[in-house]
LODO-688613 format. One record per residue: residue in three letters; x negated, y negated, z negated of N, C-alpha, C in turn. Coordinates in steps of 0.1 Angstrom, whole numbers, plus 5000, padded with zeros to 4 digits. Last residue first. Example, Ala and Ser with C-alpha at 12.3 -4.5 7.8 and 13.67 -1.06 7.14 Angstrom:
# LODO-688613
SER487250224929486350114929487150004921
ALA486850574922487750454922486850334922
# end
This chain:
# LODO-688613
UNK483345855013483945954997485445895001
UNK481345865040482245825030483245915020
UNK477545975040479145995036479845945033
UNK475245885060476245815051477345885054
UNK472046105058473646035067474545995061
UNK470446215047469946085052471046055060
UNK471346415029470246455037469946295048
UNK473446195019473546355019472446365036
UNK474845905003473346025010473346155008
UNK477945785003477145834996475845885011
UNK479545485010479045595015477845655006
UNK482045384983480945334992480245484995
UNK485345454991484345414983482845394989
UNK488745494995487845435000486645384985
UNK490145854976489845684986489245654991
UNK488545984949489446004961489945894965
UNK485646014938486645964936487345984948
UNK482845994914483546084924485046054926
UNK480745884896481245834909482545864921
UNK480546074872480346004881480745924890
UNK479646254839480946134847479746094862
UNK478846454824479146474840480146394846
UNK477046324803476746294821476846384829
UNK478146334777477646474785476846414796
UNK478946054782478146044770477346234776
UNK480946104796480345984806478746054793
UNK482546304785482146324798481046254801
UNK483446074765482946254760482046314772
UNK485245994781483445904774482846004770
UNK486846134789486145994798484945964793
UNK488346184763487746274769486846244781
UNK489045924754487945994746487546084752
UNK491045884775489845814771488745824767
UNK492946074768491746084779490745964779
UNK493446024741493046144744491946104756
UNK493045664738494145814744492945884740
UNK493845364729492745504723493745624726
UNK493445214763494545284752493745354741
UNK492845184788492645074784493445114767
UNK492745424799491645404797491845274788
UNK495845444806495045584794493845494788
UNK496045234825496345214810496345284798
UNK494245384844493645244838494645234825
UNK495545624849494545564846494445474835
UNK499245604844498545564849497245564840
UNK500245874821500445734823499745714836
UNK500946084796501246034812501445924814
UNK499946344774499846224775500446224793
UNK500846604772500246514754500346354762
UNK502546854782502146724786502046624770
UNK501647144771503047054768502146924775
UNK500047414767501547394772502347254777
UNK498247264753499047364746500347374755
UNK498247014766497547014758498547124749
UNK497246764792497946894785497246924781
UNK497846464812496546534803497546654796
UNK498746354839499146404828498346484823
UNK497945974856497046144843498346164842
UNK498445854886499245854876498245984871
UNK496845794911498045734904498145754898
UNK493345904909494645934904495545814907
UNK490945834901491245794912492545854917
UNK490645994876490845834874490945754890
UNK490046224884491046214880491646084882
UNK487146234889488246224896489646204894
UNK486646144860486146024871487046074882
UNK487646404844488246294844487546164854
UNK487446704855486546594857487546454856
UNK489146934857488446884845487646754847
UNK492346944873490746884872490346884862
UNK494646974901494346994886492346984886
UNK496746714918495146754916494746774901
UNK498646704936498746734928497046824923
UNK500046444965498546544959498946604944
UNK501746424991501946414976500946494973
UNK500246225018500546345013500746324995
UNK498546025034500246045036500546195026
UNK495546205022496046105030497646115036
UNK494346415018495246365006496146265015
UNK492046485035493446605038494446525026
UNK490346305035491146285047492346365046
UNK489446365012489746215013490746265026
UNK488346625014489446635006489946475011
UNK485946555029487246625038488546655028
UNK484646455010484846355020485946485027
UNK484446654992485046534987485946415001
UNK482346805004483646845006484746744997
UNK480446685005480746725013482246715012
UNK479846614973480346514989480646544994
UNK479546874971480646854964480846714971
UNK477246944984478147014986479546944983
UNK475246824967475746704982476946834984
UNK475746874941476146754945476346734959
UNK477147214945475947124941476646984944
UNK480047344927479347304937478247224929
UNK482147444903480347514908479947494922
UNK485247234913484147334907482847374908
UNK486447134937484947104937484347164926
UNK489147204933489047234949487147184947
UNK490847274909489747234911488847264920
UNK493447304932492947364916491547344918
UNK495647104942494947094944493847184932
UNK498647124964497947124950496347204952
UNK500646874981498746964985499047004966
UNK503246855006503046834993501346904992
UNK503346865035503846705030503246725012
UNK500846975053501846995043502246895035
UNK499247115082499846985077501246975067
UNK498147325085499447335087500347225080
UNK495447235087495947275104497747315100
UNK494747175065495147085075495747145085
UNK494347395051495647325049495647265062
UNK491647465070493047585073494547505067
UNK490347285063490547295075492047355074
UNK489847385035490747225042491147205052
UNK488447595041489847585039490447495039
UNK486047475048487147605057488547595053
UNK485347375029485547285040486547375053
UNK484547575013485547515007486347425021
UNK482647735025483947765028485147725019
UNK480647505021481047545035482447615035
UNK481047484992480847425000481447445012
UNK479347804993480747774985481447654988
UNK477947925020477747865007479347805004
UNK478448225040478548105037478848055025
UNK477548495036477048415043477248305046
UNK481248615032479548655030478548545042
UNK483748565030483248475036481648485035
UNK485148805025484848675013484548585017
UNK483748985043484548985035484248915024
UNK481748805068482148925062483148935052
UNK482448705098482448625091482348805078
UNK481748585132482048725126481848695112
UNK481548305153480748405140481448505136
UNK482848135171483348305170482348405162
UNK482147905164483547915161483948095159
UNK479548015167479947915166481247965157
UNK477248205164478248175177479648095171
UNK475748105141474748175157476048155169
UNK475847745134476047935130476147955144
UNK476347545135475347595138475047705136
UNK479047455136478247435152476947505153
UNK479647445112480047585126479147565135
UNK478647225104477747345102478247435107
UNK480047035117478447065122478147165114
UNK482447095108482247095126480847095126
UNK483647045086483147125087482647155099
UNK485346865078483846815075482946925077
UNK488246795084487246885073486046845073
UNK488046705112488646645103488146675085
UNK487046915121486246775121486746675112
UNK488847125121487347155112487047035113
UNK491046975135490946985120490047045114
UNK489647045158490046895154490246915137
UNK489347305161487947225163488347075158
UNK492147395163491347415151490047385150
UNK492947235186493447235174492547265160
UNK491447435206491247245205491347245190
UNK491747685202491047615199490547505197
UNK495647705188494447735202493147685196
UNK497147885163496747745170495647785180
UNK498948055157498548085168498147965175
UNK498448165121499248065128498548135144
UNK497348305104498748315103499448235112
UNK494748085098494648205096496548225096
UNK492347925115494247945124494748065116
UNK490348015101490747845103492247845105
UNK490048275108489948215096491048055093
UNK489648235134490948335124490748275116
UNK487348065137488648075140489548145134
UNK485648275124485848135114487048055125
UNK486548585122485448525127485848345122
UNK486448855101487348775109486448705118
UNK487848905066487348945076487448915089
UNK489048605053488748715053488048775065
UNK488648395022487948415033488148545038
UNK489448184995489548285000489348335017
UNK487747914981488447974992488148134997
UNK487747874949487347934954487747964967
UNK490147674941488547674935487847734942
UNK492547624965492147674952490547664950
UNK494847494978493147474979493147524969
UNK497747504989497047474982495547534985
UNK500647285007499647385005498747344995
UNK504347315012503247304999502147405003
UNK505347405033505447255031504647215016
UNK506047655035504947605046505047425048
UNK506847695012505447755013505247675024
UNK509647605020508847565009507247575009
UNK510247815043509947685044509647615034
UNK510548035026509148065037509247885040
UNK512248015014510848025004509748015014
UNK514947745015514247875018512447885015
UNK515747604985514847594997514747725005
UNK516747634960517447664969517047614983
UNK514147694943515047784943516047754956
UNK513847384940513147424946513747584952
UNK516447174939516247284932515147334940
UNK515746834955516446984952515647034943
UNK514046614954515146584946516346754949
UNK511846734969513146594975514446624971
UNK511947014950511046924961512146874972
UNK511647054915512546984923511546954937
UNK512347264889511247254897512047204906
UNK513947294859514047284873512347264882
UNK514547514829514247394837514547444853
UNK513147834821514047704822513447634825
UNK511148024836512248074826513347944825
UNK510547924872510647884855511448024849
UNK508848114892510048084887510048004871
UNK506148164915506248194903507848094902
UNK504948004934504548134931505548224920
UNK505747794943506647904940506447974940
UNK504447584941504047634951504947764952
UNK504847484913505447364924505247474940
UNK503847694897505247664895505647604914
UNK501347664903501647734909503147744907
UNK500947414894500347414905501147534911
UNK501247454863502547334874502147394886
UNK499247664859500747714861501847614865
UNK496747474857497347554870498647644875
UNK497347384834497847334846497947374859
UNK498047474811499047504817499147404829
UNK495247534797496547434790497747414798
UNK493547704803494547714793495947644790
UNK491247444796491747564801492147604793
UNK492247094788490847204782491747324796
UNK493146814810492846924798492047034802
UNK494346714839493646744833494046824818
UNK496246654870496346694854495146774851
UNK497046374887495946434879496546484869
UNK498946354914499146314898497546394897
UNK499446064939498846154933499046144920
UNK502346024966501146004955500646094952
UNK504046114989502646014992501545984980
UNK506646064966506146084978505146034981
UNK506246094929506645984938505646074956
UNK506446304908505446284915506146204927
UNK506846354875507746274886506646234894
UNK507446604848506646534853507746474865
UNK508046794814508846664827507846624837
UNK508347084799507347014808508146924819
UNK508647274779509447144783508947034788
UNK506147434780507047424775507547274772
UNK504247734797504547584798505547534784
UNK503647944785502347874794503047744794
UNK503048244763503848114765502848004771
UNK503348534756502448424759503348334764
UNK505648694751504448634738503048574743
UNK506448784771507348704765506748674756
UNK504148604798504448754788505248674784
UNK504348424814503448454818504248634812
UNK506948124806505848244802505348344811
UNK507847814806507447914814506548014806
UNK510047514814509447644806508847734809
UNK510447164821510447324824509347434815
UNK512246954824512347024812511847174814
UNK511746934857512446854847512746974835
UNK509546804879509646914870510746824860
UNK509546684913509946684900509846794891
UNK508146544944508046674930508746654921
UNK508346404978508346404956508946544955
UNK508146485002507146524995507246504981
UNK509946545028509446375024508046435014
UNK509146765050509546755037509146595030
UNK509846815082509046795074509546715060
UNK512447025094512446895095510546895082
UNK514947155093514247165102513447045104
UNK515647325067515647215074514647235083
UNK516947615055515647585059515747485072
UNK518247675023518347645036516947605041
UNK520647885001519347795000519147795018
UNK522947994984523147874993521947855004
UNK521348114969522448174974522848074986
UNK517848154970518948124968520348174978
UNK515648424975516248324983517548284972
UNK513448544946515248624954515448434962
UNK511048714942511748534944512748554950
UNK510849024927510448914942511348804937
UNK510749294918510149184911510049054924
UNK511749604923512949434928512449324923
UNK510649864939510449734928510949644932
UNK510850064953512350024943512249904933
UNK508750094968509650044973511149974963
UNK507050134948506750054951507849984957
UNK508150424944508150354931507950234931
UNK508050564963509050494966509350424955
UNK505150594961505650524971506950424971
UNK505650794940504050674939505050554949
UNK506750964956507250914942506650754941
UNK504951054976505851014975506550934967
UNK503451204958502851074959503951004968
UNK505451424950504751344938503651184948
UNK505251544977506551464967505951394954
UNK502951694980503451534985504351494981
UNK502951854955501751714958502951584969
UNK505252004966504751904950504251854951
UNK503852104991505251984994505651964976
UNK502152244983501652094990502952024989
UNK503452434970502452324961502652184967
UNK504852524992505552474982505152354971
UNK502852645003503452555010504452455002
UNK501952834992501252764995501552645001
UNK504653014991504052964978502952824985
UNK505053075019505752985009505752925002
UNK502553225022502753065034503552985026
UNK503253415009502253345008502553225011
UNK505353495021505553455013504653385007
UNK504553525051505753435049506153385030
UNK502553755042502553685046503353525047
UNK504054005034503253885022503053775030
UNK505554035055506153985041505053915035
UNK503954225069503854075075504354005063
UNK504954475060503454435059502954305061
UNK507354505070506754435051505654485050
UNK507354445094508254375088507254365076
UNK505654725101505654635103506154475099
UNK507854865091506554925082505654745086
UNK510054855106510254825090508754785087
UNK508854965133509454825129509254795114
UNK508455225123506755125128507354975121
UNK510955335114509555295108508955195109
UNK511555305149512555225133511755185126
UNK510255495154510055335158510655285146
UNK511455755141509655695136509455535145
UNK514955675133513455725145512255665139
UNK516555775100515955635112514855755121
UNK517356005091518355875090517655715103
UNK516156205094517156225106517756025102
UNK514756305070516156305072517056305081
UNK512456185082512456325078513756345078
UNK512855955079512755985090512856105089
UNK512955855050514255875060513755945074
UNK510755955043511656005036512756035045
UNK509855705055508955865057509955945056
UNK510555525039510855505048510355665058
UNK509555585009510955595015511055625026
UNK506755535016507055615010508255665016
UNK506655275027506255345037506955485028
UNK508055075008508855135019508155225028
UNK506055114986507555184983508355214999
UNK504154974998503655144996505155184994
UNK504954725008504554815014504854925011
UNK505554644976507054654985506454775000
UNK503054614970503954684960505154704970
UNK501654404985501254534986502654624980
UNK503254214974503554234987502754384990
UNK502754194952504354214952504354264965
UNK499754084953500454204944501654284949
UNK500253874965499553984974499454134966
UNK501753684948502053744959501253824967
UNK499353654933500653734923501753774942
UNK497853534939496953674939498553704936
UNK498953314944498853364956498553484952
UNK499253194918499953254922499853314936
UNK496453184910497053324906498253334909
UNK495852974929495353094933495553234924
UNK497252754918497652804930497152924935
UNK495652794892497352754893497752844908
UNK493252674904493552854890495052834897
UNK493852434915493352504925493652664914
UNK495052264887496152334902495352424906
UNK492252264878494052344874494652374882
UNK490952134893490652274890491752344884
UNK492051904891492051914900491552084900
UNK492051834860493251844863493351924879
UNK488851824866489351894857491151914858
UNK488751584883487951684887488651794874
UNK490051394863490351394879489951524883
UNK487551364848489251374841490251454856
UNK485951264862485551394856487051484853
UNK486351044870486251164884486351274874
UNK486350864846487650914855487251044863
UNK483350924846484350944834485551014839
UNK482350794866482050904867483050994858
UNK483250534866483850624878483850764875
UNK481850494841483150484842483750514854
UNK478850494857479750584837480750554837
UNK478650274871478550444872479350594863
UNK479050084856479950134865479850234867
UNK476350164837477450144831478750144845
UNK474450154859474850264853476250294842
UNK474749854869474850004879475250104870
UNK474749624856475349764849475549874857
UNK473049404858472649524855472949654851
UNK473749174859474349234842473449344846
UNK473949144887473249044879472849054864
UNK475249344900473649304900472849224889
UNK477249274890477149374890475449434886
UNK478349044903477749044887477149194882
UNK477449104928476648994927476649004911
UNK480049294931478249364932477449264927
UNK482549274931481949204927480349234920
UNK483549494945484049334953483249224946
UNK482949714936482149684949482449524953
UNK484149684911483249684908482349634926
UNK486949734921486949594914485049554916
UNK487149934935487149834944487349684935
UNK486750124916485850114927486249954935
UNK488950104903487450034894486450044906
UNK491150164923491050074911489850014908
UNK490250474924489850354934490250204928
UNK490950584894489650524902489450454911
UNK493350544892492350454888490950404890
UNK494150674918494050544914493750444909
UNK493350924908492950854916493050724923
UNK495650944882494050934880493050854893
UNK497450974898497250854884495850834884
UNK497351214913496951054915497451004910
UNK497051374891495951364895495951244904
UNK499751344875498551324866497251324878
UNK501251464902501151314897500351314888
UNK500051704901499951624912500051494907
UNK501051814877499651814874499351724888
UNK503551864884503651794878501851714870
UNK503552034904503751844909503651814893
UNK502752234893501552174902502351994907
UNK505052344880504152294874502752174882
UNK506852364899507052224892505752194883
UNK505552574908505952454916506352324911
UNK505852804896504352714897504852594902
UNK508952844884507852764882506552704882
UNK509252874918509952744911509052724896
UNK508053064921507953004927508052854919
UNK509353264906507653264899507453104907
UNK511653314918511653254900510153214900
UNK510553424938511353264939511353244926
UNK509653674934508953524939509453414936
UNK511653784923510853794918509853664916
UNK513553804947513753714935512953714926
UNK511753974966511953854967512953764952
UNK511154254962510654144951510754014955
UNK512854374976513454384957512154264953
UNK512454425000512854264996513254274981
UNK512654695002511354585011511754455005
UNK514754774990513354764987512354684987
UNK516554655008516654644999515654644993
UNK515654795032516054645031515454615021
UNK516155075028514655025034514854865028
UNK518755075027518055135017516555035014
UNK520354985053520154905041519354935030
UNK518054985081518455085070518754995058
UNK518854815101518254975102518155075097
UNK519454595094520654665101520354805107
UNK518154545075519354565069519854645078
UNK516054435091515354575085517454635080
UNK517554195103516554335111517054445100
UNK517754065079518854085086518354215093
UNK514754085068515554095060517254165072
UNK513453935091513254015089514054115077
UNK515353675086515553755101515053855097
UNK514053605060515453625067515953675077
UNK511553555075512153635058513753675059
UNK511453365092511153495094511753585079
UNK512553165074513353235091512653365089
UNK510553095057511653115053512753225062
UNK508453045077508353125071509453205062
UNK509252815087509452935101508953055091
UNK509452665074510752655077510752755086
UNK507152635061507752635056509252735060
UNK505552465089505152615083506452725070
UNK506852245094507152355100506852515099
UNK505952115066507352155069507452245079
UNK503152105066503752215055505552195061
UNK501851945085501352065082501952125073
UNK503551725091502251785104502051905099
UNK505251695071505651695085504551765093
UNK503351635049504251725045504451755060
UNK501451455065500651605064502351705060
UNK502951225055503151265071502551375070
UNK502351205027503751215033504051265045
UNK499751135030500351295022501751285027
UNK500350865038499450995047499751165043
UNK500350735013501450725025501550865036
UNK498450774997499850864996500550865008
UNK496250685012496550815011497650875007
UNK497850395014496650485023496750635021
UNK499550274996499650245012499350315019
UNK498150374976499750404978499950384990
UNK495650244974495850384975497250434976
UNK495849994971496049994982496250214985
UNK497150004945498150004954497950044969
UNK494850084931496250204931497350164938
UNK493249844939493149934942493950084942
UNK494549654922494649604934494349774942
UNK497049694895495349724900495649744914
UNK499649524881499149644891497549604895
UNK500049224874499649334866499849524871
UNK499949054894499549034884499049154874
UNK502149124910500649194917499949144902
UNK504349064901504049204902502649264898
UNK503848804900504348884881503949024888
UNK503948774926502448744917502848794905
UNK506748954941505848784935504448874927
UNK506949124974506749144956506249004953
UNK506349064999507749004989507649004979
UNK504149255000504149135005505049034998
UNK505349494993504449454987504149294988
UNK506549505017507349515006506649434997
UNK504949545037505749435039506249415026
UNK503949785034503049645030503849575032
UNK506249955031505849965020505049835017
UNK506849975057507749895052506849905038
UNK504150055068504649895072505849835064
UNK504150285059503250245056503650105058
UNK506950435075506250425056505450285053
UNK506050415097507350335091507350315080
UNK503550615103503550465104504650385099
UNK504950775089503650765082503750605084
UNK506950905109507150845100506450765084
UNK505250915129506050815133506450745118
UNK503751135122502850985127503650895126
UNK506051305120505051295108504351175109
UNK506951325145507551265136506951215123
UNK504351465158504951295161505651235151
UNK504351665143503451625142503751455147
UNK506751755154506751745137505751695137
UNK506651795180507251715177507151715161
UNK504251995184504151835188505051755183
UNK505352245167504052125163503852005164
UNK507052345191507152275172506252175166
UNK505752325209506552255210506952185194
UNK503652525200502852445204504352285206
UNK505652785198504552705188503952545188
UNK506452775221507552745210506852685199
UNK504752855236505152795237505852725228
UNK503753135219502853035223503652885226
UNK506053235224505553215207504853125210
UNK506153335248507653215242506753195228
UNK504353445250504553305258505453255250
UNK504553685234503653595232503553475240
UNK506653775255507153735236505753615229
UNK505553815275506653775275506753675258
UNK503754065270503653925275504153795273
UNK506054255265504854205252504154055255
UNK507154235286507854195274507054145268
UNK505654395301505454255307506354175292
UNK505254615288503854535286503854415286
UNK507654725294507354725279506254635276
UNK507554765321508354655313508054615299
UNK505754935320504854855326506254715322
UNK507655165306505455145301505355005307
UNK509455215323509455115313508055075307
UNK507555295350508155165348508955085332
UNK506655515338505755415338506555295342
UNK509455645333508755615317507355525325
UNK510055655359510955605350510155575339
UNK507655825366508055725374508955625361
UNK506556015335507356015351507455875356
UNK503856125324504956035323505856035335
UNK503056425306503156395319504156255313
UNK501456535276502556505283502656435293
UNK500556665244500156635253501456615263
UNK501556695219500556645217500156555230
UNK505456655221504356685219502456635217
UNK507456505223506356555235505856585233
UNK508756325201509756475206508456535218
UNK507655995212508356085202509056225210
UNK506955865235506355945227506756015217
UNK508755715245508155795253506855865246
UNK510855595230511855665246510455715252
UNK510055535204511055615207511655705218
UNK507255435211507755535207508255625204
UNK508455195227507655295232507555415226
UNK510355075211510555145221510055245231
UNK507954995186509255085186509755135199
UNK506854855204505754965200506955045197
UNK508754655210508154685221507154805215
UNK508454565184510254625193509654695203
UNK507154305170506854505170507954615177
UNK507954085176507254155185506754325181
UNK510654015171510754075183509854175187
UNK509953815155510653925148510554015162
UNK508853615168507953705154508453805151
UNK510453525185509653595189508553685179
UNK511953415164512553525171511153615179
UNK510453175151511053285145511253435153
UNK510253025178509153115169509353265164
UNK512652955178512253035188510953145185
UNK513152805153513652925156513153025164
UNK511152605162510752685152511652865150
UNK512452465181511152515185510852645171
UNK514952375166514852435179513952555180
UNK513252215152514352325147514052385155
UNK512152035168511452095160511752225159
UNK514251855176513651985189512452035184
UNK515151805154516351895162515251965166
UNK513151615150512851705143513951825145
UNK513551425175512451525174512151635165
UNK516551355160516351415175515251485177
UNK515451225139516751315141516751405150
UNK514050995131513651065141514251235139
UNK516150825116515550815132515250835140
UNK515950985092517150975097516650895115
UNK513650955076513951085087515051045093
UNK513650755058512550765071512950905081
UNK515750835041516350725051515150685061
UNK514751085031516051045042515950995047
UNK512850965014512551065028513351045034
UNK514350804995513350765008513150805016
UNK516051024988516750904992516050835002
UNK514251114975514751204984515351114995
UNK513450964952512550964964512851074972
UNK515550674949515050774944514350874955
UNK515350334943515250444954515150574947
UNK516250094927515050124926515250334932
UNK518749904940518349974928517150074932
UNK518049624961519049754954518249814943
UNK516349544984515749604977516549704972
UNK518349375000517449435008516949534993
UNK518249144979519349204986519249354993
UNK516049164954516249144971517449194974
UNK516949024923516549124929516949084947
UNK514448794907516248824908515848934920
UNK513448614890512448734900513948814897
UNK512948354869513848464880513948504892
UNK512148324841511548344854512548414863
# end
């Protein structure tokens, strides 16, 4: 199979690598972050200056009681407008930081999110095959989102808490190295204690969305399919397996919360502890003549705020393990190179695809110990039809999805108009092979979207090809027509009806080649008219590849290949299987002798009754 790597993709990201290359853009807003956050900084450090000055130039050395003069109410009334002062630029600086880390954070949430579904998008069916639909969409959704909170709510907190430690550190140094010193003996204390809660909580972060993706996983298998749900009666059995995970989930999620709250109690320890030493000392020095009682206030002020910054640190640290850990999730999606790599040569004609098929000697596994195809020939002549029948299992819907390129041989060729299918461009391949699957897929929408689903056909267009389908009178009778509102899956319309939807939807992008996977399965009879007569008109000038249990359709085939373990057992024309002791022969009468042989056939045949109006088949 060769799911060769995206040019574009490279070697699987590492997740600093990612952040980078989403930050590198918004360079400029997160400058006038910086900016903003220093300013912060400054004004945090500034603001006990103004109690020191007052102190020093008008209450210290006066006694109990004391006259101010002219001079000392004008500084009194500078000293106020400062204090003013400092809280505008904090307020301002604040509110500047914010908006731009908080833009960048949106900005880079939304960049995240779009290259991540686009990515996903490229990934092949080997991927999505075996990932839970729900731990992906949870990578798109909430991890992606943890990513932009790091920005909105833990990097600027971070980065002004670090500053102030530092500034306050430089400050207190240049007042008294003694005091410093002290005041900060338990900063290596923290940072060792730091670093290990911090690896520990990312590392309990990824075990906890593992976990939440399994759950949303089983939530979105079990809600998508409520009808068996309902029908088995396992409310409580689903119940008992969300509840299982939550529990597991709910238990790793009480670790961190112990985790993060003995280390916070462990910083309000250290931080008390640095207080009582530098009021002690710092008393010491005043007495000495080494600092003024402002000096003090400042210091006493400084590492009383300390726990503070360091708190914020620690608390800040976790969240930036959590979000680095779903980050991970992220760029684990991004570094997946499982895609249909474009040929090296490969081209995209401008032109509609004559429509022969060829498979020549082709192979194919699924697993390297399941094995689906094996040295599979077939030769679909332009404008015809092949029938492949057999038991399930037997490797027909893997031609279907081989010829559709879902998927890569291990060996062999897959050929459309006598090329390598591989050296097609993939978007013009796809939009020259459509297929009809058993079940049409339907999405949220109204039955125009639906119909025009990826394209920008107008209304005429997609009223001609519902007519063409056979689906124009029962739109017509739905409450608003073409603009019904449709629910997820297509809720409210019979299997039938949104089989005719979808023939609609090939038709409208008129595809030289059709595969066809048992496009009439669990229909009723006049359903399966129904939609027999809009299958007659969507086969027409087109190469059909119609996988089937029903040998009577089949037999309105050009040409069976019956399978049988992988391997084409039989290929011939119909009528000379039938005229033969074949396999399908016996399987024809096995059918006729069951009575689910009928009438059913692709062409011109006599008009069937459905509610009293002649269908042609």
């Amino acid at each position: 199979m060769r799911h060769r790597a995206d040019p574009e993709a490279g070697a699987r990201p590492r997740t600093g690598h990612v952040l980078l290359h989403y930050l590198r853009p918004h360079g400029g807003a997160l400058v006038g972050a910086a900016l903003s956050t220093v300013a912060v900084t400054l004004a945090e450090l500034a603001a006990p200056w103004p109690l020191k000055i007052a102190i020093d130039s008008l209450v210290s050395g006066r006694g109990t009681h004391f006259d101010l003069s002219p001079a000392d109410v004008s500084l009194l009334v500078g000293l106020a407008a400062l204090v003013l002062g400092i809280a505008a630029v904090d307020a301002l600086a604040t509110f500047s930081s914010s908006y731009w880390l908080n833009r960048s954070g949106e900005s880079i949430v939304h960049d995240l999110r779009t290259a991540t579904y686009e990515h996903l998008q490229k990934l092949s069916l080997a991927f999505h095959s075996n990932r839970p639909t729900g731990d992906l969409v949870a990578r798109v959704t909430s991890d992606v989102n943890a990513v932009g909170d790091l920005f909105a709510q833990t990097l600027g907190t971070l980065t002004s808490s670090v500053l102030v430690l530092v500034g306050m550190f430089a400050v207190t140094f240049w007042i008294d190295p003694v005091l410093a010193v002290v005041a900060f003996l338990v900063s290596p204390v923290l940072l060792a204690t730091s670093l290990h809660y911090q690896k520990r909580i990312r590392l309990m972060a990824r075990t906890q969305r593992h976990q939440e993706g399994e759950i949303a996983s089983m939530a979105t298998e079990a809600l998508s399919a409520m009808q068996v749900v309902k029908a088995f009666g396992t409310e409580r059995f689903e119940h008992g397996r969300v509840h299982q995970r939550s529990a597991e989930r709910l238990k790793v999620g009480v670790e961190v919360s112990k985790v993060e709250s003995r280390f916070s109690a462990l910083v309000d320890v250290l931080g008390a502890v640095a207080t009582a030493l530098v009021l002690g000392l710092g008393v010491v020095s005043v007495a000495r003549g080494r600092i003024s009682a402002g000096d003090l206030v400042v210091v006493v002020a400084y590492t009383n705020k300390l726990y503070k910054p360091l708190k914020d640190i620690a608390k800040q640290a976790s969240r930036v393990a959590r979000s680095m850990a779903r980050l991970e999730r992220v760029a684990e999606v991004l570094g997946d190179d499982t895609v249909l790599a474009e040929g090296a040569g490969s081209t995209e004609p401008g032109r509609r695809a004559e429509g022969t098929v060829d498979l020549v000697d082709v192979r194919f596994r699924y697993l390297p110990q399941r094995r689906a195809l094996e040295g599979v020939s077939l030769h679909v002549p332009s404008g015809s039809t092949l029938a492949l029948v057999g038991e399930s299992g037997a490797g027909k819907s893997t031609i279907g999805a081989l010829v559709a390129r879902f998927y890569d041989p291990v060996s062999g060729v897959v050929r459309l108009d006598g090329r390598d299918a591989r050296d097609w461009s993939l978007r013009w391949l796809r939009s020259q092979v459509g297929v009809l699957l058993q079940d049409t897929i339907l999405f949220s929408g109204t039955v125009h979207e639906n119909i025009a689903y990826g394209t920008d056909a107008d209304a005429l267009t997609v009223r001609e090809v519902a007519g063409a389908a056979g689906a124009l009178s029962f739109i017509r009778a739905l409450p608003d027509g073409f603009d019904t509102m449709l629910g997820p899956g297509g809720t409210g319309l019979s299997g039938g009806q949104r089989q005719r939807i979808g023939i609609a939807r090939v038709l409208l992008r008129d595809p030289a080649v059709l595969v066809l996977d048992e496009p009439t399965t669990g229909l009723d009879p006049e359903s399966e008219a129904l939609v027999l007569a809009g299958l007659n008109r969507l086969v027409q000038g087109r190469t059909t590849i119609l996988i089937t249990h029903s040998t009577s359709l089949a037999r309105s085939a050009d040409m069976v290949a019956l399978m049988a373990d992988g391997r084409v057992a039989e290929y011939d024309a119909p009528e000379r299987l039938l005229a033969t002791d074949s396999r399908f022969r016996r399987l024809t009468e096995t059918q006729q002798h069951l009575g689910r042989a009928d009438d059913r056939t692709f062409g011109p045949a006599a008009p069937v009754l459905v509610d009293g109006l002649a269908v042609e088949l």
